[in-house]
C-alpha positions in Angstrom: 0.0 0.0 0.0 2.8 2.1 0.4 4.0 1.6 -2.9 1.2 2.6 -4.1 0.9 6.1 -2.3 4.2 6.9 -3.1 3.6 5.9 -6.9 0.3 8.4 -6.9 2.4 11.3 -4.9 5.2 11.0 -7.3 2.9 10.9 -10.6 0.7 14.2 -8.6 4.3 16.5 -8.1 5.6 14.7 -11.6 1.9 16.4 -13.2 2.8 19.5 -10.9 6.1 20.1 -12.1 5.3 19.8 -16.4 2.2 22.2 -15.7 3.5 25.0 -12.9 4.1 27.5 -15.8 1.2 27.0 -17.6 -0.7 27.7 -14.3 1.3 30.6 -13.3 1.4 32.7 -16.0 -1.2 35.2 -16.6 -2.4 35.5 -19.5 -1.7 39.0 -21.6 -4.4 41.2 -21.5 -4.8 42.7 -25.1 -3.4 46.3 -25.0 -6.4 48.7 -24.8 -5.6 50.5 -27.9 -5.6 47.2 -29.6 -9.2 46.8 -28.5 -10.3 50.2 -29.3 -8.9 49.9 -33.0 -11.1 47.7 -33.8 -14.2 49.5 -33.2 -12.4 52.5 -35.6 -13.0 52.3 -39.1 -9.5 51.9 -41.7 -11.1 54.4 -44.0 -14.1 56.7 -44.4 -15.6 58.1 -47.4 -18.6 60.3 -48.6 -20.3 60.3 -51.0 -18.5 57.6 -53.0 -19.0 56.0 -55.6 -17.7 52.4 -56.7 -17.3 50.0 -59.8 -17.1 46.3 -59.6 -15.9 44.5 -63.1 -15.6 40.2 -63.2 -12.7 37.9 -64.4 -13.8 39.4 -67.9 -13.0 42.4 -67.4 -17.8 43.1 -67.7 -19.1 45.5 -65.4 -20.9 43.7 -62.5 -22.1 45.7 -60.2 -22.1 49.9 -58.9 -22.2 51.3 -55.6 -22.9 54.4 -54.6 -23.3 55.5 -50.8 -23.9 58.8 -48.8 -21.0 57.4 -46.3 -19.0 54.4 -46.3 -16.7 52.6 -43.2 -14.7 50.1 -43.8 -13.8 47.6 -40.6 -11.4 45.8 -41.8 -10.3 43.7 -38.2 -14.4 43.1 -38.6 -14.4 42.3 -41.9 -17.2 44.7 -43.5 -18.2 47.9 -44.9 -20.9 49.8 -43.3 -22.9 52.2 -46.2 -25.5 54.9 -45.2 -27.8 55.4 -48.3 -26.9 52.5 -50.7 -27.2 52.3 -53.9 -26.8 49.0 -55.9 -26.8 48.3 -59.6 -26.6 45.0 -60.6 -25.7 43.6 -63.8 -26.9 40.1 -64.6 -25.4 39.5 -68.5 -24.2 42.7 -70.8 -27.0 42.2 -73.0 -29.9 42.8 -70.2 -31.1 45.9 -68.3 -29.4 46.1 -65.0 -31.5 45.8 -60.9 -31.1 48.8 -59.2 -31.3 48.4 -55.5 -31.4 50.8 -52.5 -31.8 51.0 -48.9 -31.5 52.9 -45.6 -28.0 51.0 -44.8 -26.4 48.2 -45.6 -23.3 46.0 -44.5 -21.2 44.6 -47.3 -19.1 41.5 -45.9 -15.9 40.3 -47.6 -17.4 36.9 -49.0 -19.3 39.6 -51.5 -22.4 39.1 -49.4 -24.9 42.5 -48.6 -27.2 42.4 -46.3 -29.7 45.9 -46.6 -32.1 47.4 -43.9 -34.7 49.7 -43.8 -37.0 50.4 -46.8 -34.9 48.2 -49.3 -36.2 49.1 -52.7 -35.2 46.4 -56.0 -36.1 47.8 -59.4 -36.0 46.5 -62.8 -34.3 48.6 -65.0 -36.4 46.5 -67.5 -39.8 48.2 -68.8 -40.7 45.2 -70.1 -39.8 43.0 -67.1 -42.5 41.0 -65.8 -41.5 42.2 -61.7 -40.9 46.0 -61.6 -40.1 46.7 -58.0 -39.7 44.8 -54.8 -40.4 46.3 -51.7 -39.1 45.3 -48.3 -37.6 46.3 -44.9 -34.2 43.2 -45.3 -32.8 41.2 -47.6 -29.4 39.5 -48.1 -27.8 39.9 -51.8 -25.0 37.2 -52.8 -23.6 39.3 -55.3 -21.1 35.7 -56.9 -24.7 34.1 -57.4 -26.4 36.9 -58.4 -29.5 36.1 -55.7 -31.4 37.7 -53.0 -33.4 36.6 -50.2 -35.8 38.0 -47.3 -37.5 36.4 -44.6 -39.7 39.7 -44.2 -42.4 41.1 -45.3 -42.4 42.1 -49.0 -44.4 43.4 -51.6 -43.8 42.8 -55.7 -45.6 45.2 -58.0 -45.6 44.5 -61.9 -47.5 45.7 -64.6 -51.2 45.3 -63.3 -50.7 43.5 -60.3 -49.7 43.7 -56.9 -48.1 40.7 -54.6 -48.0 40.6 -51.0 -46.5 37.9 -49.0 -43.6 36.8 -46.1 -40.0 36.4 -47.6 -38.9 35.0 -50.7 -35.8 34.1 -53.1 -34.2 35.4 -56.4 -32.3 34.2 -58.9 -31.7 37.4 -61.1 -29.3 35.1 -63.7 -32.6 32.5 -64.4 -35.2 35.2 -63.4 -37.0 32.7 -61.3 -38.4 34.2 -58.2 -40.0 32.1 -54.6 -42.6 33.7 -52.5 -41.9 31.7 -49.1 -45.5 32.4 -47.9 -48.3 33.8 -50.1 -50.6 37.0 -48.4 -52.7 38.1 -51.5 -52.7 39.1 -54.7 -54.2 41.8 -56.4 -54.9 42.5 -60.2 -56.5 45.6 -62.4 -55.3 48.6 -63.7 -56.2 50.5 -61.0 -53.5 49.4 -58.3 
């Protein structure tokens, strides 16, 4: 039994001895400037105005903004007063979309708040304007979703319903849940 105390007591100060540092040392408190940089924006702008071309050298997308912030330890770009224009193919009328703000994250993702606005640039376009309060744009895919509230006017009609999903390259728009329609020349 002896033996076996000993064995334990020199195994517990053997466990002691590899890990003392490890317990001792504090661990570095970030410097406070540190901390506060990355709540300060890299750069600013106002009133700027950007252009976004592909792999071919094609335009695919514009931004404009009343004020821009760029985060760059968060890994966004904060916009007040977006505005988007979207180009699907060269040979198609462009989406224009705006918004109250908007946060544009480095996987080319937007997310937009506060009476978002998506127009056709396309008179003959079967959707002419989406309204809604959010929606997430995926600017690779070319595709927008909402899980709000949202209203699609056309030519004639009027669409209300709870979220949907676009695919501006095959045109196909989803209405996640249906309120009403309404139809005439009177809307």
């Amino acid at each position: 039994m002896n033996r076996i105390r000993i064995s334990i007591a020199i195994l517990f100060l053997l466990i002691l001895a590899t890990n003392y540092q490890w317990w001792t040392t504090p661990e570095a408190p970030l410097p406070e400037k540190q901390g506060e940089e990355v709540w300060q924006p890299n750069y600013q702008a106002t009133n700027m105005q950007t252009s976004l071309y592909n792999e071919q050298g094609i335009l695919s997308h514009r931004i404009r903004a009343s004020s821009m912030e760029h985060y760059d330890m968060l890994g966004f770009t904060l916009f007040q007063q977006p505005q988007y224009r979207i180009f699907v193919r060269e040979d198609e009328p462009p989406w224009d979309v705006t918004a109250a703000e908007g946060t544009l994250y480095e996987d080319n993702r937007i997310q937009l708040e506060t009476n978002v606005q998506i127009k056709s640039l396309n008179a003959e376009g079967l959707v002419q304007t989406i309204e809604t309060s959010f929606i997430e744009i995926d600017l690779n895919n070319k595709t927008m979703t909402s899980d709000q509230p949202v209203t699609i006017l056309g030519n004639n009609y009027v669409i209300r319903g709870n979220g949907f999903s676009v695919d501006l390259t095959t045109k196909q728009f989803t209405l996640l849940d249906h309120v009403e329609t309404l139809y005439g020349k009177n809307i």
